[in-house]
ROZA-810276 format. One record per residue (C-alpha): residue in three letters; x, y, z. Coordinates in steps of 0.001 Angstrom, whole numbers, plus 500000, padded with zeros to 6 digits. Layout:
<zases>
+------+--------+--------+--------+
| rest |      u |      v |      w |
+------+--------+--------+--------+
|  ala |      X |      Y |      Z |
...
+------+--------+--------+--------+
</zases>
This chain:
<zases>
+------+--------+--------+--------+
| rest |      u |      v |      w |
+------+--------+--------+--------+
|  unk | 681210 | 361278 | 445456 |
|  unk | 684831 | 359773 | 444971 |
|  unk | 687911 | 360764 | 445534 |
|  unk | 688675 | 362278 | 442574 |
|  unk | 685091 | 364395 | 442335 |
|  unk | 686393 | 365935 | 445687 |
|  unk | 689389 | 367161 | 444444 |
|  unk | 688245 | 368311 | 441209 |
|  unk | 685585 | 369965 | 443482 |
|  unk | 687946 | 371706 | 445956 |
|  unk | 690290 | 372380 | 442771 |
|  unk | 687277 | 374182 | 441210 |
|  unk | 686197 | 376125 | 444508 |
|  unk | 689986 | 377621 | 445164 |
|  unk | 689815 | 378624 | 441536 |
|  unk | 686961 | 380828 | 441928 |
|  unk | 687791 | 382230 | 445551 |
|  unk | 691369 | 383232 | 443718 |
|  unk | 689674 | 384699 | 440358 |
|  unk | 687345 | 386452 | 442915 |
|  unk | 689767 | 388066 | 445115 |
|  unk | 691850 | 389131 | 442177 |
|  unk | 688638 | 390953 | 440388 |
|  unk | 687741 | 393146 | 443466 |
|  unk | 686944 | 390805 | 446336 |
|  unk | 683642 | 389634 | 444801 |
|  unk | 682437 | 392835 | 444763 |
|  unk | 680249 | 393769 | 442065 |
|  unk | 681795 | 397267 | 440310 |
|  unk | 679404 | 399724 | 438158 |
|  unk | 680570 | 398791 | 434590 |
|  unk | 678738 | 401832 | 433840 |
|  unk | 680703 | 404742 | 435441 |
|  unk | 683744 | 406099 | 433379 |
|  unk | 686769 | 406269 | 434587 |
|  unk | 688705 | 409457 | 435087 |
|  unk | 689919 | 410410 | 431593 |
|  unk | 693592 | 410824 | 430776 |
|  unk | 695291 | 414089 | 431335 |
|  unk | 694728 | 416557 | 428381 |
|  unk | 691679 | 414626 | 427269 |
|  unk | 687975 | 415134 | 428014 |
|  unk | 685566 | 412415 | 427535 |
|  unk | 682353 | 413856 | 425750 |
|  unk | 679403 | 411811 | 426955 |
|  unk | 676426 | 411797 | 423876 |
|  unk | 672805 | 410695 | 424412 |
|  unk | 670874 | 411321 | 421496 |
|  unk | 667320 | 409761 | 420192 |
|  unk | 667372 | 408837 | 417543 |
|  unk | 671186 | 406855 | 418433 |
|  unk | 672424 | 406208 | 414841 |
|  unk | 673443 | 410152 | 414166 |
|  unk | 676520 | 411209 | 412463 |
|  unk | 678778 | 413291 | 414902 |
|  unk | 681088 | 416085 | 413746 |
|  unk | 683096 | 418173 | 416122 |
|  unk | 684086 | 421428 | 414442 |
|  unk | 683225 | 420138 | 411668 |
|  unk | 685187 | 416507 | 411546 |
|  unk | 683196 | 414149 | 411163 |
|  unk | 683905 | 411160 | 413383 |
|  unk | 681458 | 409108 | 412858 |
|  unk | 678111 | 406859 | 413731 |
|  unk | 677748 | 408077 | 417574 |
|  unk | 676666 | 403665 | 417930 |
|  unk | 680226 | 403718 | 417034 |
|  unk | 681525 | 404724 | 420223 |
|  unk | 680378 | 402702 | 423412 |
|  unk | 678002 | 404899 | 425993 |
|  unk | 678492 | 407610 | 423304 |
|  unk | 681499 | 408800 | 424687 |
|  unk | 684342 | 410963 | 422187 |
|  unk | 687556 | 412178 | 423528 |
|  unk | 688278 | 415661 | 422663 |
|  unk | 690727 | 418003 | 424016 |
|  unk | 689834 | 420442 | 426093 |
|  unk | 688001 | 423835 | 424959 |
|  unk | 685140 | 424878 | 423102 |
|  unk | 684292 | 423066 | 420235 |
|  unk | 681629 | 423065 | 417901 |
|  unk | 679508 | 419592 | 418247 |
|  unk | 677055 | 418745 | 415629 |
|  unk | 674328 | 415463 | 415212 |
|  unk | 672700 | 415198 | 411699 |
|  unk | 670923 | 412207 | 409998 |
|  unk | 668775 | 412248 | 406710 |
|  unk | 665392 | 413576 | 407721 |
|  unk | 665905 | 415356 | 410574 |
|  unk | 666833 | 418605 | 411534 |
|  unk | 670481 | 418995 | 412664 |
|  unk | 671768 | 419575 | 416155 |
|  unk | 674472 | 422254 | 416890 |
|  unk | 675870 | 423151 | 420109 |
|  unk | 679102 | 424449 | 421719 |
|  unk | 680122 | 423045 | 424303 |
|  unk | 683084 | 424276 | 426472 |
|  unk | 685041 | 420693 | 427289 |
|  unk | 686964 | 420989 | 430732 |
|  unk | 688469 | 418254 | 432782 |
|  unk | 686810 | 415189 | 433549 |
|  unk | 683316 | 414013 | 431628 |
|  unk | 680879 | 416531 | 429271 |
|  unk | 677451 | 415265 | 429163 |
|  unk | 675022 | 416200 | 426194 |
|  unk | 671811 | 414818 | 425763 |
|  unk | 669325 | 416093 | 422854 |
|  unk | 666968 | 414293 | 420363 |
|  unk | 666479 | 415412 | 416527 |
|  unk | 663706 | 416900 | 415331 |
|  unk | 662314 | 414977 | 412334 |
|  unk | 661678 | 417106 | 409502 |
|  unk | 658026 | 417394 | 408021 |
+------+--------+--------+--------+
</zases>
């Protein structure tokens, strides 16, 4: 190797050590845990089958639940009125009191005869 492979080498090497060390040490984080939510806010986990529902909470609809990644709405906290509907199956409805930190909901539609 020449001179110049070396120190593209050791050039490339420092570069990861330092992008490594800035990104947690080279340790490997869950991408999928959520974070703590923001004060006043509660983040409203959804896990529904089929995916590609409509969601309305109290009765605003806010759109394709694939819309949101991991299914997860902020809503203030409360009781709210959560609904999941899509064209041939029965709707969902649930309330669901929201307190601090993450609300998980997990249902599946019924499809209609």
């Amino acid at each position: 190797m020449s001179a110049g492979g070396r120190w593209v080498g050791r050039l490339a090497l420092a570069v990861g050590l330092a992008l490594a060390s800035a990104c947690g040490g080279g340790v490997i984080q869950r991408v999928d845990a959520l974070p703590e939510p923001p004060p006043g806010v509660v983040f409203l986990q959804i896990t529904c089958d089929p995916n590609d529902v409509d969601v309305l909470i109290d009765g605003q609809f806010e759109g394709l639940l694939t819309g949101y990644r991991a299914g997860v709405l902020r809503v203030a906290p409360g009781t709210h009125r959560v609904t999941l509907r899509k064209a041939g199956f029965y709707p969902f409805h649930e309330l669901v009191d929201a307190k601090a930190g993450t609300l998980t909901l997990q249902t599946h539609l019924v499809r209609r005869p």
